[in-house]
C-alpha positions as CSV (number, residue, x, y, z in Angstrom):
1,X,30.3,96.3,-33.2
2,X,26.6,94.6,-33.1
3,X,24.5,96.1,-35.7
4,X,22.4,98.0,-33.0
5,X,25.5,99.7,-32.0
6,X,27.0,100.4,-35.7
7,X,22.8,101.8,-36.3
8,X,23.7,104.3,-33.0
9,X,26.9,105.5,-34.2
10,X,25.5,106.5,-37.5
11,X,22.6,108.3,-35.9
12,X,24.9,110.1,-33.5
13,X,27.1,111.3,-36.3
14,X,23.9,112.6,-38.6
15,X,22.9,114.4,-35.5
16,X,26.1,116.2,-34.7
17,X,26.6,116.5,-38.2
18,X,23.1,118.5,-38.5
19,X,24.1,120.4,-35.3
20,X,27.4,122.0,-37.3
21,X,26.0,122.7,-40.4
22,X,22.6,124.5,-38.7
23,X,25.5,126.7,-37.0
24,X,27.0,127.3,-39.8
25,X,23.8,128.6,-41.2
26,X,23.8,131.1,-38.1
27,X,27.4,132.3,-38.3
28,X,26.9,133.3,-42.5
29,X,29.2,136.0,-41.6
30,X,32.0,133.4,-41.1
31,X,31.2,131.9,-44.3
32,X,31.3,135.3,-45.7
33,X,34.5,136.3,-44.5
34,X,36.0,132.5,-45.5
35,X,35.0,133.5,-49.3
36,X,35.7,136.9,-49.0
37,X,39.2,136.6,-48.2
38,X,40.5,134.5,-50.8
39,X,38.2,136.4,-53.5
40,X,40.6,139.6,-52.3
41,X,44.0,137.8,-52.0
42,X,43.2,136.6,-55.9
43,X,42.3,140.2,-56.8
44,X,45.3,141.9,-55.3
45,X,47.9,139.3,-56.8
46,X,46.0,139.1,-60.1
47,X,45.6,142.8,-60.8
48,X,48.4,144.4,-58.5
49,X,51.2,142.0,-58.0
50,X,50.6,139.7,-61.3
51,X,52.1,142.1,-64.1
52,X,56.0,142.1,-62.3
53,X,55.6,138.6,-61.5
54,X,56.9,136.3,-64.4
55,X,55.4,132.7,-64.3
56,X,56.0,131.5,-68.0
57,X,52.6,131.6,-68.5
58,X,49.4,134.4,-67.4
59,X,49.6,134.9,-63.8
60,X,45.9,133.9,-62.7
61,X,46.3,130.2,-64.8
62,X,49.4,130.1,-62.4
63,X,47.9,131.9,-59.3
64,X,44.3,130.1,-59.1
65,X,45.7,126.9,-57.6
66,X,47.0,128.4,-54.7
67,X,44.7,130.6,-54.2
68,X,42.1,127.5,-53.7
69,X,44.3,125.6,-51.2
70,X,44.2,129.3,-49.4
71,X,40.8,129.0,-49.3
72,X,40.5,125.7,-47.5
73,X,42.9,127.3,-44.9
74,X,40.7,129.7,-44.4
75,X,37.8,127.6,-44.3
76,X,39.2,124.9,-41.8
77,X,40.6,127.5,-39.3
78,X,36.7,128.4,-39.0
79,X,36.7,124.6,-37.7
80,X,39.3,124.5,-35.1
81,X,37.4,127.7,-33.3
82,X,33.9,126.2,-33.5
83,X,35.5,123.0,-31.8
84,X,37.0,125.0,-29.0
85,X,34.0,126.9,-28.7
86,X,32.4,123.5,-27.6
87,X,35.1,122.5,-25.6
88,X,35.1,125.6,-23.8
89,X,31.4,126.6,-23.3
90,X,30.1,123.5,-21.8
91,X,28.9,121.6,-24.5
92,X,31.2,118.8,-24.0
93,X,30.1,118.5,-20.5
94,X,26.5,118.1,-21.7
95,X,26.9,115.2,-23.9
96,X,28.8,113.5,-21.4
97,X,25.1,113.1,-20.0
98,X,24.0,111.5,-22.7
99,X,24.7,108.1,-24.9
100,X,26.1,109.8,-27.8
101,X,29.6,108.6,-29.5
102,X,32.2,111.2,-28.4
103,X,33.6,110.8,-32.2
104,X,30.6,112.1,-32.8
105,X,31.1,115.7,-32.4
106,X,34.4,116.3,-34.3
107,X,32.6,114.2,-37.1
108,X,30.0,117.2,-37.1
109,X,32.1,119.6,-37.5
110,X,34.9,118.3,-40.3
111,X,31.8,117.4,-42.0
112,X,30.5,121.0,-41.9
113,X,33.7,122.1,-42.7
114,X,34.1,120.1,-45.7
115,X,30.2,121.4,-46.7
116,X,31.7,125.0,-46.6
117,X,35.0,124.5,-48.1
118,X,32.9,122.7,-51.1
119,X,30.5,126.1,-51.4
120,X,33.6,128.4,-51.5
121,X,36.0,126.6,-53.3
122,X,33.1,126.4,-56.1
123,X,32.3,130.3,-55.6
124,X,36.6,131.8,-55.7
125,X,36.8,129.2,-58.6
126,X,34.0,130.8,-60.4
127,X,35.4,133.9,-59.8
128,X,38.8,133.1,-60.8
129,X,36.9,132.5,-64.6
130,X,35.0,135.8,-64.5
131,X,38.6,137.5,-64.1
132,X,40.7,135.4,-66.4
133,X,41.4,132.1,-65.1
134,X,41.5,129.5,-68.4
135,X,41.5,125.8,-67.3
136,X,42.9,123.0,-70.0
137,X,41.5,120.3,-68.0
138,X,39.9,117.3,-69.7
139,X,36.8,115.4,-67.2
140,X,39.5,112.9,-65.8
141,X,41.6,115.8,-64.5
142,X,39.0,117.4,-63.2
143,X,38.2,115.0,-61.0
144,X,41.7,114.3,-60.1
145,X,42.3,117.8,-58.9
146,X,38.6,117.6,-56.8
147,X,39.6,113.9,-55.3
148,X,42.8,115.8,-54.2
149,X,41.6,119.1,-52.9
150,X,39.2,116.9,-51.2
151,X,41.2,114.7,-49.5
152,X,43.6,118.0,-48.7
153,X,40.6,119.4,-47.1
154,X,39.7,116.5,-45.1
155,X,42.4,116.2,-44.0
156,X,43.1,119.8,-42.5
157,X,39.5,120.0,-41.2
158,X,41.0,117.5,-38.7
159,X,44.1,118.9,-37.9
160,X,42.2,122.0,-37.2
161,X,39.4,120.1,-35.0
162,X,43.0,118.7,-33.0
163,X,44.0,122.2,-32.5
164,X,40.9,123.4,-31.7
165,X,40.5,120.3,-29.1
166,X,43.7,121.9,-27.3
167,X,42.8,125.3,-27.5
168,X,41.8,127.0,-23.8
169,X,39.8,129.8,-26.2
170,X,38.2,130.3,-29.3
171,X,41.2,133.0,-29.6
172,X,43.9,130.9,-28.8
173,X,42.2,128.4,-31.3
174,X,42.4,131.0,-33.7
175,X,45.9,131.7,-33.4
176,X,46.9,128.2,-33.2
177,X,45.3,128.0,-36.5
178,X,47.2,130.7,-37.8
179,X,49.9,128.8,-39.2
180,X,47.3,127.2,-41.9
181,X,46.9,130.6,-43.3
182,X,50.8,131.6,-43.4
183,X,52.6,127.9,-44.5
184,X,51.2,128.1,-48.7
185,X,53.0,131.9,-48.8
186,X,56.1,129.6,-48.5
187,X,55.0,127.4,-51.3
188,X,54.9,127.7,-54.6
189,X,51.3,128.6,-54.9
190,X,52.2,132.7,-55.8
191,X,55.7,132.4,-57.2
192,X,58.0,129.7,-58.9
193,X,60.0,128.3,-55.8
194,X,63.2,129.0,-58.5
195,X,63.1,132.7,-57.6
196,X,63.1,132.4,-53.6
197,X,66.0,133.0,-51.9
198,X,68.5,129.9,-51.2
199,X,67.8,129.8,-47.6
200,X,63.9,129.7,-48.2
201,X,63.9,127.1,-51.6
202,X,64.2,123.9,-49.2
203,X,61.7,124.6,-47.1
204,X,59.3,125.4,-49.9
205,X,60.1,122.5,-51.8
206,X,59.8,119.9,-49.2
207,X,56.8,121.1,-46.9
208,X,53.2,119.5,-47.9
209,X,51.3,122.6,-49.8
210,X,54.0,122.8,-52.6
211,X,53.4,119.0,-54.4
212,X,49.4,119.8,-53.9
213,X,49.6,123.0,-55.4
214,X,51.8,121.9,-58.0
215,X,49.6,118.9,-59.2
216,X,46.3,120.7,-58.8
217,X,48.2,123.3,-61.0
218,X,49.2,120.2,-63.5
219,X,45.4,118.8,-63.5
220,X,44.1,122.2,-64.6
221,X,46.2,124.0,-66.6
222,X,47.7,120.8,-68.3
223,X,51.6,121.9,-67.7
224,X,52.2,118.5,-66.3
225,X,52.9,117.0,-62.4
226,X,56.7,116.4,-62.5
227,X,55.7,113.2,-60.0
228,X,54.3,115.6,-58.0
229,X,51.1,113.4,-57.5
230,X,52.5,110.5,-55.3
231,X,53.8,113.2,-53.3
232,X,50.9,114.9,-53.0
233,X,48.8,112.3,-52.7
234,X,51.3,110.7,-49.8
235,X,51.4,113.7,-47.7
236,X,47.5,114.4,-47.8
237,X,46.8,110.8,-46.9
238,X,49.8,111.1,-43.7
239,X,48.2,114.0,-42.9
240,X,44.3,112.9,-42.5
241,X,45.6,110.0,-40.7
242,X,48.4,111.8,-38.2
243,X,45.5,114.2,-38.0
244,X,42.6,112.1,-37.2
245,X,44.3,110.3,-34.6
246,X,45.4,113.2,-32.9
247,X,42.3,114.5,-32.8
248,X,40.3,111.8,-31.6
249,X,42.5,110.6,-29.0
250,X,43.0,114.3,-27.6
251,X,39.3,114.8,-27.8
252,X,38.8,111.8,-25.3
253,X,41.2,112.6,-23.0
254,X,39.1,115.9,-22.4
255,X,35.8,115.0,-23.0
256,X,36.9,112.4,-19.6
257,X,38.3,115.0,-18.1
């Protein structure tokens, strides 16, 4: 790519980019929602659920990890309607018009979906230490658990943008998203996978939320990864890349058709 060309490409992605984040300005109430969620998910396990649940340690130290994976669920499923919303409403067909990189636009919005998962991770983790929550995190493992959330939420920003590519309707969109939301209840991120039934155990051992969970949970409250960390890291990294691919090539495909 001449530098003309790699010049264009950057300027195309800083416009789209704008473009997502200036709608998510309009739609606060999605943000709203995104965070408010979460916020009442921690409250109810914390205050209603917590005292019979026996963790070997205080339920929100145990309970705050997953609860912030939750949150980027919550967050990117906001990204896979605001794609189909584009695909669906004519915008597409407008840019074909125009000499703008089709990359572009799903750029825009898994950067605006990272930019809100940022602001509400930061808000439900701020929370979680009003009501309890009691880190043991030295600087290094801070930024290990924020490399990895990042990369985690990278990474589903883009599987949602792929589903929301393939979506007929924002509704369907939302309902192909659905399974973001449901897959970390059959993790370990609100009890020990130990206490699961035997027919459930495998599946929550060996799907992707369970090692990130459990290392964010061993980079914050210092009770130590198990080699969770290669795993996690591994399926994040598979994931962004399965996902990115998927997305781009599907976005083509449309946008040409």
């Amino acid at each position: 790519m001449t530098h003309d060309g790699f010049g264009a490409a950057v300027s195309d992605t800083a416009t789209m980019i704008d473009r997502s984040i200036r709608l998510t300005r309009r739609n606060v109430d999605t943000l709203f929602v995104s965070i408010l969620l979460p916020l009442l998910m921690m409250a109810l396990f914390v205050y209603v659920f917590g005292g019979a649940i026996s963790t070997g340690t205080e339920y929100i130290n145990y309970v705050v990890p997953g609860i912030l994976l939750l949150t980027t669920g919550y967050g990117a499923s906001n990204t896979a309607m605001a794609v189909a919303d584009d695909m669906t409403t004519g915008m597409i067909d407008r840019l074909r018009s125009l000499p703008i990189r089709s990359f572009a636009v799903l750029t825009g919005h898994v950067t605006a979906s990272v930019a809100r998962n940022a602001i509400s991770t930061a808000i439900v983790l701020l929370a979680s230490l009003a009501m309890g929550f009691r880190p043991d995190a030295g600087p290094l493992d801070w930024l290990g658990a924020i490399g990895l959330l990042l990369l985690y939420v990278v990474a589903l920003s883009w599987l949602a943008a792929a589903l929301g590519v393939i979506a007929k309707s924002v509704e369907s969109a939302s309902t192909l998203s659905f399974f973001m939301l449901f897959v970390p209840y059959l993790s370990s991120a609100f009890v020990q996978v130990e206490t699961m039934p035997a027919f459930l155990r495998p599946i929550s051992e060996h799907q992707p939320i369970t090692p990130v969970i459990e290392t964010v949970r061993g980079f914050l409250t210092g009770t130590g990864m198990n080699g969770t960390g290669w795993i996690a890291l591994a399926w994040c990294t598979g994931l962004f890349l399965f996902s990115f691919t998927l997305a781009t090539v599907l976005f083509r495909r449309r946008a040409r058709g």
